[in-house]
C-alpha positions as MATLAB code, in Angstrom:
seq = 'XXXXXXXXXXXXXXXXXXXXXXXXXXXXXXXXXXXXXXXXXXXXXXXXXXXXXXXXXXXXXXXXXXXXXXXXXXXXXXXXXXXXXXXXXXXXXXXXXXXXXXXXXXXXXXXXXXXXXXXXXXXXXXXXXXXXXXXXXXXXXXXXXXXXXXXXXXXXXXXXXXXXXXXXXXXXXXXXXXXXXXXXXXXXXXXXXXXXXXXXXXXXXXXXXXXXXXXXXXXXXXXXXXXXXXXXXXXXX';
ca = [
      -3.371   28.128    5.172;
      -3.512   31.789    3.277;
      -6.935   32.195    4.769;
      -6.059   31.619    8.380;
      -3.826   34.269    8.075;
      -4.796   37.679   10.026;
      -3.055   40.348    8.847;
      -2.832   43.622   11.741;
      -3.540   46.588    9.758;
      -1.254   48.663   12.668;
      -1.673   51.988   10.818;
      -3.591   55.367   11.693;
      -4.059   56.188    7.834;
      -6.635   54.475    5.679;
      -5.297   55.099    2.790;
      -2.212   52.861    4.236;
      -4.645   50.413    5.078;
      -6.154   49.704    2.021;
      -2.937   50.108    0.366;
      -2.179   47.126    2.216;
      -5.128   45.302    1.627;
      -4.578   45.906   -2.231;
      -1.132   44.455   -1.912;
      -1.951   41.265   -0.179;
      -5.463   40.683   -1.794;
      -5.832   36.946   -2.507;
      -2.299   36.193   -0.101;
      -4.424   36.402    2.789;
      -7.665   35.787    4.422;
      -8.552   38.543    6.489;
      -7.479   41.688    7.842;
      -7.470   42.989   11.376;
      -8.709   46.738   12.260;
      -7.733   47.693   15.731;
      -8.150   50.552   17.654;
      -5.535   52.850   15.565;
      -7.149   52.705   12.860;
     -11.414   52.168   13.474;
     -11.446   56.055   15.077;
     -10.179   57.195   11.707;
     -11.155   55.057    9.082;
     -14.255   54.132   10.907;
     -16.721   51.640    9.496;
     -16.305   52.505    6.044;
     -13.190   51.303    5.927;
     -14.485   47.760    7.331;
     -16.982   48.286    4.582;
     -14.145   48.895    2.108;
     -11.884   46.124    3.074;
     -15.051   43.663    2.793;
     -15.531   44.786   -0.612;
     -11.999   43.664   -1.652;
     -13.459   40.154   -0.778;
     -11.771   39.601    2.642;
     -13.251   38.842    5.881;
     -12.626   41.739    8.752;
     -11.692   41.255   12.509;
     -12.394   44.323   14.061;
      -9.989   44.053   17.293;
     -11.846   46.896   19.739;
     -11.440   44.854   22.672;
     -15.081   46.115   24.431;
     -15.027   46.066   27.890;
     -17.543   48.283   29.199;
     -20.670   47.134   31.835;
     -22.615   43.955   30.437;
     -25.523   46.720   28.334;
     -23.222   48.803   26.682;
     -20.775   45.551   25.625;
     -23.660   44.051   24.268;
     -24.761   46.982   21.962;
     -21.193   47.923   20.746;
     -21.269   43.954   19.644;
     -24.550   44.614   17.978;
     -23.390   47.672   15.909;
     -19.901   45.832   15.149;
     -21.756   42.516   13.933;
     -23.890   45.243   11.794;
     -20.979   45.932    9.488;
     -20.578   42.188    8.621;
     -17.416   41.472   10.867;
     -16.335   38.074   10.801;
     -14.735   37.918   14.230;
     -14.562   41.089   17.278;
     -13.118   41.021   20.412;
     -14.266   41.579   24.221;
     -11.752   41.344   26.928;
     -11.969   38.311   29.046;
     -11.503   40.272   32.448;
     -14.424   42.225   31.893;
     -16.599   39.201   33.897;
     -18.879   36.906   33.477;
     -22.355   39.059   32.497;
     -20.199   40.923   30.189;
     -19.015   37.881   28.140;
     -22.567   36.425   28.830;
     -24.361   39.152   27.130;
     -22.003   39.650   24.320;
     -22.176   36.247   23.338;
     -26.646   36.706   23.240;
     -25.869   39.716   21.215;
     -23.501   37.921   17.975;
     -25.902   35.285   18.600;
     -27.054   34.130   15.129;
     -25.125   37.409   13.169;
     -22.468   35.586   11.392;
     -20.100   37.277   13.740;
     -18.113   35.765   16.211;
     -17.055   36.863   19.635;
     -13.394   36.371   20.593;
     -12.392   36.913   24.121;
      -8.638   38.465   24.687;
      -7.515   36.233   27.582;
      -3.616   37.946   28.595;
      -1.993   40.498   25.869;
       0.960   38.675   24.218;
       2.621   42.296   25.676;
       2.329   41.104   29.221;
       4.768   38.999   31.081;
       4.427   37.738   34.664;
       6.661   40.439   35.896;
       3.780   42.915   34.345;
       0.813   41.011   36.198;
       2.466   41.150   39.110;
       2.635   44.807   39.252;
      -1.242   45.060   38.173;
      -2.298   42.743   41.152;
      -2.256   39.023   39.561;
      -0.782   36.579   41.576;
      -1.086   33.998   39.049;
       1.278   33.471   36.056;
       0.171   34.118   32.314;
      -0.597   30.597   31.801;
      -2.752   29.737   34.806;
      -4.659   33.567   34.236;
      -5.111   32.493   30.318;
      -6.867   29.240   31.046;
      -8.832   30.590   33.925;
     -10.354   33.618   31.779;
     -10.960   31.244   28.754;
     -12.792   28.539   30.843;
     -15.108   31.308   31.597;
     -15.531   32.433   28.258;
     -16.394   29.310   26.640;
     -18.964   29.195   29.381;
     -20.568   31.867   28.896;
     -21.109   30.931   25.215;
     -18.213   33.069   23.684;
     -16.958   31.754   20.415;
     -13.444   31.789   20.997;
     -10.163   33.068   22.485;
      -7.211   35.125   21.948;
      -4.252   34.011   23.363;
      -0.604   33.552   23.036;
      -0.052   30.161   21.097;
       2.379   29.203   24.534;
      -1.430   28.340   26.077;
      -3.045   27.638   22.724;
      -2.672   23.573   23.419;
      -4.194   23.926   27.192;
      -6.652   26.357   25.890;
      -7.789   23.858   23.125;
      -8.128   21.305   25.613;
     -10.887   22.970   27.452;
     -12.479   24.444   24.518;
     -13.125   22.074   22.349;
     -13.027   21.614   18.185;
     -15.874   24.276   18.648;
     -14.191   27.358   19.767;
     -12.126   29.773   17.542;
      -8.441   29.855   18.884;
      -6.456   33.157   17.225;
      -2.817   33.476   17.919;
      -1.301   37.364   17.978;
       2.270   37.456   18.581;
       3.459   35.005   16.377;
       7.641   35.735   14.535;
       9.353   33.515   12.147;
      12.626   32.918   13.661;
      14.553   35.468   12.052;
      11.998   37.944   12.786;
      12.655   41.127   15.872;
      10.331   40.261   18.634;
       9.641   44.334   18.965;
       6.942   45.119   21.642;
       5.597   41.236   22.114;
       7.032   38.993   24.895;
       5.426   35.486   24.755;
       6.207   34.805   21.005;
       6.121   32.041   19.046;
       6.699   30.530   15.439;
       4.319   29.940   13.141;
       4.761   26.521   13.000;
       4.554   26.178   16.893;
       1.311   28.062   16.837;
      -0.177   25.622   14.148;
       1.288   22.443   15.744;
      -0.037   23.384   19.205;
      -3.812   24.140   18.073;
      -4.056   27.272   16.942;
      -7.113   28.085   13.809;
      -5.957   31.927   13.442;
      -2.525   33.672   13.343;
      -2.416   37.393   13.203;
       0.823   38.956   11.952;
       1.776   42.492   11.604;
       4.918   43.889   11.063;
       6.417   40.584    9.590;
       4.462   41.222    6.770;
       3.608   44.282    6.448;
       7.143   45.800    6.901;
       8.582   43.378    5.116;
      10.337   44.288    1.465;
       8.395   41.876    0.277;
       5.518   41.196    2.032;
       3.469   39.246   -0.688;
       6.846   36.368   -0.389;
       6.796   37.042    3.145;
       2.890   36.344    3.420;
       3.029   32.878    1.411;
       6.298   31.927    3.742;
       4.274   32.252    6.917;
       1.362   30.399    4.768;
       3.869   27.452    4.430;
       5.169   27.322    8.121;
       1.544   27.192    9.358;
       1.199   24.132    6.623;
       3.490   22.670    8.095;
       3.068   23.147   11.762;
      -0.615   21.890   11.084;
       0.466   18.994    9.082;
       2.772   17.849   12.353;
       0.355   19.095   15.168;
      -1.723   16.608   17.378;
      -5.060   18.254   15.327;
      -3.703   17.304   11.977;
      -5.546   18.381    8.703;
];
């Protein structure tokens, strides 16, 4: 399970970063580079982190008219990303044309259905009538459509998400605490375990790792809660 773990590289200093990287280097599988980070580090960090062995998910979230998606794809499948994300929202010719542009690069497109951030209460104020759940399925169906590999979302769709997608499609879980963990900025959490048994291929995990006083233990304890979540999930292993 090591390798299906994400871990969020949440830092504006690359030399943090790959301290990080150092520290958890054969723990985990990959290592996410978001949009605090890529304007500073820029891609030779990704090249760095690749170097260390580990895949890279460059979390950008593109959304941007169909042409310009598709060529910030192009350049981000360049540097040898594994997975890199589009927002879901941005429409159909947008996902369409990302999805032409990974096509046969080794990188796969992830579509960021509803921030594990957002609560009902918040898409409400931004004009959504619909609650998280019903918006997360809708904006996934039309991913997987449009040929995108697969979907960010919060593991509490992750089982009605899977059911649409298929075995095919690439389901990563943010927002994901062990029990004992502070929720901090996220809102529709989950465990581990939960995210495993319900579907999920991908967990990415920040601060419980990262900030933890030990976060090589802390890394191989969320390794053996997604074991076991797998082992009792519908899926199995």
């Amino acid at each position: 399970m090591k390798e299906r773990i994400i871990v969020a590289l949440d830092t504006d200093s690359p030399d943090s970063a790959l301290a990080v990287v150092e520290a958890l280097a054969g723990e985990v599988g990959m290592f996410k580079v978001g949009m605090e980070l890529f304007p500073r580090g820029g891609p030779e960090l990704v090249r760095k982190v690749r170097e260390t062995g580990a895949d890279v998910f460059l979390d950008l979230k593109f959304h941007d008219i169909p042409n310009t998606v598709a060529g910030a794809v192009r350049s981000a499948a360049a540097l040898g990303v594994k997975f890199a994300t589009v927002h879901a929202s941005g429409g159909r010719e947008m996902l369409a044309r990302a999805a032409e542009a990974a096509r046969g690069t080794g990188t796969t497109v992830l579509a960021v259905t509803v921030l594990t951030s957002i609560d009902e209460s918040d898409l409400s104020e931004i004009g959504f009538s619909s609650p998280p759940a019903d918006l997360v399925v809708r904006l996934a169906r039309m991913a997987v459509r449009e040929g995108i590999g697969g979907i960010v979302c919060s593991a509490r769709e992750v089982a009605a998400v899977r059911e649409l997608a298929g075995r095919s499609a690439v389901l990563v879980t943010p927002g994901v605490r062990l029990p004992e963990d502070a929720v901090g900025d996220q809102k529709r959490v989950v465990t581990p375990f939960d995210a495993m048994r319900n579907g999920a291929d991908y967990l990415v995990v920040g601060r419980p790792i990262t900030k933890a006083a030990d976060p090589v233990a802390a890394a191989r304890r969320f390794a053996a809660e997604m074991r076991s979540g797998r082992e009792a999930g519908p899926r199995g292993s």
